[in-house]
Phi, psi and omega in degrees: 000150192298303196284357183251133172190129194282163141219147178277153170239146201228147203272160189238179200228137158294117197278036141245016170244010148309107197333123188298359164268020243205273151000275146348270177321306190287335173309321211290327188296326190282334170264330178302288187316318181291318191306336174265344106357304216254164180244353200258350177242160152329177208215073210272100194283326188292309178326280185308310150339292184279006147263010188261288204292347193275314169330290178298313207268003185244293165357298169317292184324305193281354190294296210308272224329318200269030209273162199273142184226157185252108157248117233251096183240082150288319194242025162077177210231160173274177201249113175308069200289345185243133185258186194263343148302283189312324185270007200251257218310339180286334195288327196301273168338311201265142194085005166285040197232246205275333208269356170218007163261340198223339189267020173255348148287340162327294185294354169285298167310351152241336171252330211077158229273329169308272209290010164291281222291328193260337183298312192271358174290276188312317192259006155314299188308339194274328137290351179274334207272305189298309198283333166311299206289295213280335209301284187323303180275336171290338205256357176250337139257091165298023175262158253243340179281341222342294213255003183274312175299312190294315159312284142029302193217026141230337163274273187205146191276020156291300155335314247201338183270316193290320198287313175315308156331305192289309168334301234253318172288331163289330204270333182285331165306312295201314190295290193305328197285339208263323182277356160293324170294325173305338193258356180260292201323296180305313161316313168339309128322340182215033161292126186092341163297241174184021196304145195267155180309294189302323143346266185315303184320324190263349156314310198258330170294307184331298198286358174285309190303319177337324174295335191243350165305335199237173197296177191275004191264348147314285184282348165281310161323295200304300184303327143340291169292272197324306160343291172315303183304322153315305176306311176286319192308308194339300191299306169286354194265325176291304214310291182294327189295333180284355181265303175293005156262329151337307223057043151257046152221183205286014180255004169099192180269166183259145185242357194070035186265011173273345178265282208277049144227005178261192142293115167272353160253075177295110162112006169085236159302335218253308169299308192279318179253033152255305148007281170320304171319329175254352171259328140004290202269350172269297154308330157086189211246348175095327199333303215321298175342284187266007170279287195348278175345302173306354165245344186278156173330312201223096201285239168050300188247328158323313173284305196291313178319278178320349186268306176274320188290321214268338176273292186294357179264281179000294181308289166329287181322277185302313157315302213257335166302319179301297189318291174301327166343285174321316179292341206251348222215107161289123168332352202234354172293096165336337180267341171270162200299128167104357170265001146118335165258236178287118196293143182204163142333124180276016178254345175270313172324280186297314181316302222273333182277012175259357170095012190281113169279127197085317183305260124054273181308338197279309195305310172321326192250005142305327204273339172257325143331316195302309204294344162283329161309298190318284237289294170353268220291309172335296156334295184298310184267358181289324153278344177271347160272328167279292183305321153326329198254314161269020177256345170262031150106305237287305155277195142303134162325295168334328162264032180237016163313075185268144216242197198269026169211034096112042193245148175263094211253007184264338201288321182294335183299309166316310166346278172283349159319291161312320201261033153245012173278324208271311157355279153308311160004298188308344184256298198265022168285303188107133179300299144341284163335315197255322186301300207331296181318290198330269187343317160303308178277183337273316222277294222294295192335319204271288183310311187274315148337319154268018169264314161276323172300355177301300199310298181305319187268033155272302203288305186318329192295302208300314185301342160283335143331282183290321150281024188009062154293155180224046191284336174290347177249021167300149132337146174039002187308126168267158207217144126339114189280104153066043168302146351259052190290314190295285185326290194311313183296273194314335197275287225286307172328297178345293203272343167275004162286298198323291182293351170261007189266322175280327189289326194271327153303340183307277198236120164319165125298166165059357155125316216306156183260147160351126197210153161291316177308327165295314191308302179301316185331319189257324179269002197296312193311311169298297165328280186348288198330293186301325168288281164313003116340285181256040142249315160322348165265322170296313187291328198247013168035046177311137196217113178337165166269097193256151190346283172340308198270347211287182213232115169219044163237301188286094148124051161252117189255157190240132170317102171296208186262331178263356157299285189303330166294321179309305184289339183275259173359309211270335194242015176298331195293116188322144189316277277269272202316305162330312202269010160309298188293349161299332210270338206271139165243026171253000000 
């Protein structure tokens, strides 16, 4: 193609940082040549062989040191934008919003304090599982496409057309899932004012979009900051819910007479795989974590940091906000979403019922920052996926356009466009009706998605395999812990969401009978994939990768030297200290 154009970067040494075998080569090139040279000696045929062979063996050596990467900038390139502080507090942060401030009272109100606790137990673990699996390939491909691009050149580009789709439609629901929450949140307030819906909705799209008008050195502040705010609401929302099981508000201590005096698996199985469904759509699928990578300065000490910090911040977030909940807040409580009346927080709910005066307001308005943080990074990667997909073709070419500020701007415009058609849904849907469907296509979307990156990081092994890459015996290379445990783990989860996202189409809540309306409601995530997956295969006859052939050159970075030095410094340091720098937020 005309219009394509690679260039290799190949890394170079200042020749006192030349390898000492290197060294060697050149001394040996520099006496061969005088000898050959010089007419005053014999012409020693045995010499020159064995420096012709001294030759060769250093050559190898310096190729593997030196490896070549390809980068593929036809449609212009992003700008590494995120430092390794700012991807540290983001990491901290991000998946703090409406899904553990306002959707785990849905899932109490619907499974009960059993199936919450083991439901949001399974899909925590799922994050430790995924970024072990995505990690290994993003910190060695660093692209801005990540687990969409890797399907791509390494499975099959059907794979990668369908997961992409499904992706790009969760995460742009999740913009609309979210502005529907600003409005139960903003109601906390203007219940009874009569403040129109269509308002708040449009309050809320203006400050999401606003964000992508200025460079990406912007919205990384912004996710920044916003985190930071997440973090601390966090810090205060445990803080103060452990004083109110202490029984410092006005209902006394709380004792767990809320687990023995309810159902604790309410609605059974039924109860339970609506539960899942929503910690899914709560913990979020992590990708953003490694679109983030693809961008940041230094993938390497960035990626590997978030892998161990984002599963212990999850866990730590969600276990003990579900744990408290149950004490503080009963399954039969009307104010929560899905308990039939005005919908809240279950942390405003308990706050306002111990009687904590001010508190109740701060959280709330803690809590629409967060959910604007969300709404961002929904965007931000829901365009680095679009624009992935059509810079592999996949799309019109034309929207994988980055512009000199290091922005996807045909791809975000579509973005944003859909999540504001989606957005407005929410008004002639009826909110419920339309919050429900989001939730559904992003979790099924989200869940069968970690079923391929499981697949894909099967298919990587083996093309490193069949090429006797030797990428894992690299300096500093990172590895998967006790691979292939984390794929297997994220694969085998996967599939009992699978089966509870058809059990929950299967059979209503509350008794109710099989509906059509129902059914999609929950399986639409799936279908999308599977259907577009295999017409994009059928039509464009699309042919697995094989192994032997597959591309493990383009857009593979290689450690520069102020990298390696970086990574030689951080692990000169005592575990004590190492494990400082997870905790520190400047």
């Amino acid at each position: 193609m005309d219009n394509l154009r690679k260039r290799s970067v190949v890394n170079t040494y200042e020749m006192g940082d030349m390898p000492s075998s290197s060294g060697k080569a050149q001394h040996a090139f520099t006496a061969t040549t005088s000898e050959l040279s010089s007419e005053d000696k014999p012409f020693d045929h045995k010499r020159l062989s064995v420096l012709a062979a001294e030759d060769r063996r250093v050559s190898i050596a310096t190729i593997e040191a030196a490896r070549v990467t390809e980068i593929d900038d036809r449609n212009g390139q992003f700008h590494r934008s995120f430092t390794p502080r700012q991807v540290h507090i983001i990491s901290l942060g991000s998946n703090i919003g409406s899904g553990v401030f306002i959707g785990t009272g849905k899932a109490l109100a619907n499974g009960g304090p059993g199936n919450m606790v083991i439901a949001y137990g399974l899909a925590c673990s799922c994050v430790w599982a995924v970024l072990q699996t995505l990690s290994e390939m993003t910190i060695a491909f660093p692209t801005s496409g990540n687990y969409i691009d890797y399907a791509y050149r390494w499975v099959d580009p059907a794979l990668a057309f369908g997961a992409g789709f499904a992706e790009w439609l969760g995460w742009t629901a999740i913009v609309a899932a979210e502005a529907a929450f600003f409005n139960i949140l903003v109601g906390f307030w203007t219940e009874g004012t009569g403040f129109p819906a269509a308002a708040g909705l449009t309050l809320f799209t203006v400050a999401s979009l606003a964000i992508f008008t200025m460079p990406n050195t912007v919205f990384a502040w912004f996710e920044y900051i916003t985190s930071l705010v997440k973090i601390f609401l966090f810090l205060i929302i445990i803080f103060v819910s452990f004083a109110i099981v202490g029984g410092a508000g006005a209902n006394g201590r709380l004792d767990g007479s809320y687990w023995r005096e309810l159902p604790v698996f309410k609605n059974g199985f039924g109860g339970f795989s609506n539960c899942i469904l929503l910690a899914v759509w709560a913990v979020g699928d992590q990708v953003f974590i490694g679109i983030m990578g693809g961008e940041a300065q230094s993938p390497r000490f960035s990626m590997a940091h978030a892998t161990k910090l984002v599963p212990f911040r999850v866990n730590i977030v969600y276990m003990l906000s579900v744990i408290l909940i149950t004490l503080m807040v009963p399954s039969d409580d009307e104010r929560l979403l899905g308990g039939g009346g005005v919908a809240a927080s279950p942390f405003v709910v308990a706050f306002t019922d111990a009687k904590i005066p001010g508190l109740p307001h701060i959280i709330n308005a803690g809590m629409i920052i967060g959910i604007l943080g969300i709404s961002a990074e929904a965007i931000y990667l829901a365009s680095r996926i679009l624009r992935s997909m059509s810079h592999h073709q996949l799309l019109p070419e034309r929207f994988a356009q980055v512009d000199n500020k290091g922005r996807p701007r045909w791809a975000l415009a579509i973005t944003c466009g859909v999540a504001v058609v989606l957005t407005y849904m929410n008004l002639s849907a009826g909110g419920a009706i339309a919050l429900n469907w989001l939730v559904s296509i992003t979790s099924a979307c989200f869940f069968a998605n970690w079923m391929i990156i499981a697949f894909t990081s099967w298919r990587f092994h083996q093309c490193l395999k069949a090429q006797g890459d030797n990428l894992f015996g690299e300096p500093f290379a990172w590895t998967s812990v006790k691979w292939p445990l984390a794929p297997a783990w994220l694969f085998s989860v996967s599939t009992l969401m699978f089966i509870c996202c058809f059990a929950a189409g299967l059979k209503p809540l509350g008794g109710a009978s099989i509906s059509a309306e129902n059914f999609f409601e929950y399986m639409i995530g799936i279908i999308i994939i599977v259907g577009f997956t295999g017409a994009f295969k059928l039509i464009m006859k699309t042919q697995w990768r094989d192994p032997e052939t597959a591309d493990l050159v383009t857009g593979r970075r290689t450690l520069s030297e102020e990298e390696l030095h970086q990574l030689r410094e951080y692990y000169a340091q005592p575990a004590w200290k190492r494990f400082g720098t997870y905790a520190q937020l400047w």
